[in-house]
C-alpha positions, 0 to 999 in steps of 0.5 A: 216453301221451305216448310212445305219441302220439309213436310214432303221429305218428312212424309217420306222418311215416314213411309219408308220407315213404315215398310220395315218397322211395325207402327207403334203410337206415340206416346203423348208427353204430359209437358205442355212444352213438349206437346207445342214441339211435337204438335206440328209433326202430330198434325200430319195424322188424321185422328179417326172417329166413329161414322156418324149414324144420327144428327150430333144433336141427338147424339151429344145433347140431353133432351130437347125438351129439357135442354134448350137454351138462347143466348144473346148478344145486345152491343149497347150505346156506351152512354146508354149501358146502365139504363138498358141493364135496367130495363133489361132486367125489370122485363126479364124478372116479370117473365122469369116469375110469370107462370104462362112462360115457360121461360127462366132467364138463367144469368145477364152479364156486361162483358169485362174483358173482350168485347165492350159496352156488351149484354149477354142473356141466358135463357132456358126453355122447358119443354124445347121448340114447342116452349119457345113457339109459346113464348114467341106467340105469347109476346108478340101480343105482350103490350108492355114487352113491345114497348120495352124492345121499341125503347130497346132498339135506341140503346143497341148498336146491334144484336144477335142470338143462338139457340142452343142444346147443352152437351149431355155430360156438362153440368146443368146450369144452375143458380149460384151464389157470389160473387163470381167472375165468369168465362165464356169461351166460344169455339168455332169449330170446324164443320163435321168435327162436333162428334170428335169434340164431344167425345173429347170433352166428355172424358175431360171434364172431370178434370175440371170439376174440383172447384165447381168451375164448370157452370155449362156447356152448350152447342148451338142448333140455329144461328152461327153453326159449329159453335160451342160455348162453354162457361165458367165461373171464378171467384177472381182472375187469380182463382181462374189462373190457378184453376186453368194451371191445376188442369194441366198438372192431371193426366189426360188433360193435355191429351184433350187439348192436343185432340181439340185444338185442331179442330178449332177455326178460331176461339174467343174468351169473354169475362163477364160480371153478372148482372143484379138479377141473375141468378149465376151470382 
């Protein structure tokens, strides 16, 4: 109650104020300390966007024929994780060589830190929902992939997947060389805030490009909504402290977090090592 009442009388003295001194913005110090201190008062005021005038997926997303992504989740049996990688990635390789799919398995990784015993697969899909459709029909008469999931379903305790579209100013994923740790950090946002949060970190990514972190940025389109995913890449822990440090030191970046974190309704961090047969090394 206490807080609620020093709110209200914080609202008042601010529309008082209004009435006889002009408005002027406030400026956003670039000290992170300053921005907690400030940032329960800041919350008062609604940051205003654009109406929309078409779905966010157009508006925020590369083509979709071009740009469309799954990624999944398989929580596995502990004593079964190394025999699953390698099945795993025995199917995945024959699709991703196979020329009738139009598929390619972009990176598998087990989670390091967060949640354990996990796979996480990343696929795209040239050509959009039509390509997945083709794969779909195509493996549901694939013998030896049939085989693969009944074996499957006794190493998993569950599963879940997305699909995705990747923002139109992230960078498009693409093989790289290790070795490498990465981040995935997903943001479960509020609904009706993914035009605000695309507008955001469109101006702020390229404060996260001088060590060629930035591997890819998605959204999803059919699963869990207003979910974001970003993923990034690291030579070590170190390296990703560092990097995560240089960012707050540009101007504009704490800028972009004050904007974004309100949208947030909770977030999640995944390191992950990748697997032998990815191609994000």
């Amino acid at each position: 109650m206490a807080i609620v009442s020093r709110v209200h009388v914080l609202c008042k003295k601010v529309l008082l104020l209004s009435k006889t001194v002009p408005w002027e913005p406030l400026v956003f110090s670039r000290s992170f300390a300053d921005a907690q201190e400030q940032g329960w008062f800041r919350s008062l005021f609604v940051h205003k966007v654009d109406p929309r005038t078409d779905a966010h997926s157009s508006l925020l997303s590369k083509k979709e024929t071009s740009g469309l992504y799954k990624i999944q989740f398989h929580n596995v049996k502990p004593e079964c994780l190394d025999a699953y990688n390698s099945l795993s990635a025995e199917v995945q390789q024959r699709l991703h060589r196979a020329e009738d799919y139009p598929c390619e398995i972009l990176g598998s990784w087990n989670t390091w830190y967060g949640e354990q015993d996990q796979a996480v697969h990343l696929w795209r899909y040239s050509g959009g929902y039509p390509a997945l459709m083709e794969c779909l029909n195509k493996l549901r008469k694939d013998k030896e992939y049939l085989e693969y999931r009944k074996e499957r379903s006794k190493m998993l305790h569950s599963r879940k997947n997305q699909l995705l579209l990747e923002f139109s100013f992230w960078n498009e994923p693409s093989p790289r060389r290790g070795p490498n740790i990465y981040e995935l950090r997903t943001y479960n946002l509020k609904p009706g805030t993914m035009i605000e949060w695309g507008n955001n970190w469109a101006r702020a990514i390229k404060h996260r490009q001088e060590n060629n972190e930035a591997v890819g940025g998605f959204f999803t389109q059919i699963g869990d909504l207003y979910v974001v995913h970003h993923l990034w890449a690291y030579k070590d822990l170190q390296s990703r402290e560092e990097t995560r440090k240089a960012a707050w030191r540009k101007p504009g970046w704490d800028e972009n977090v004050f904007y974004t974190v309100p949208l947030v309704q909770s977030m999640e961090c995944r390191i992950m090592i990748p697997l032998e047969n990815s191609l994000l090394q």
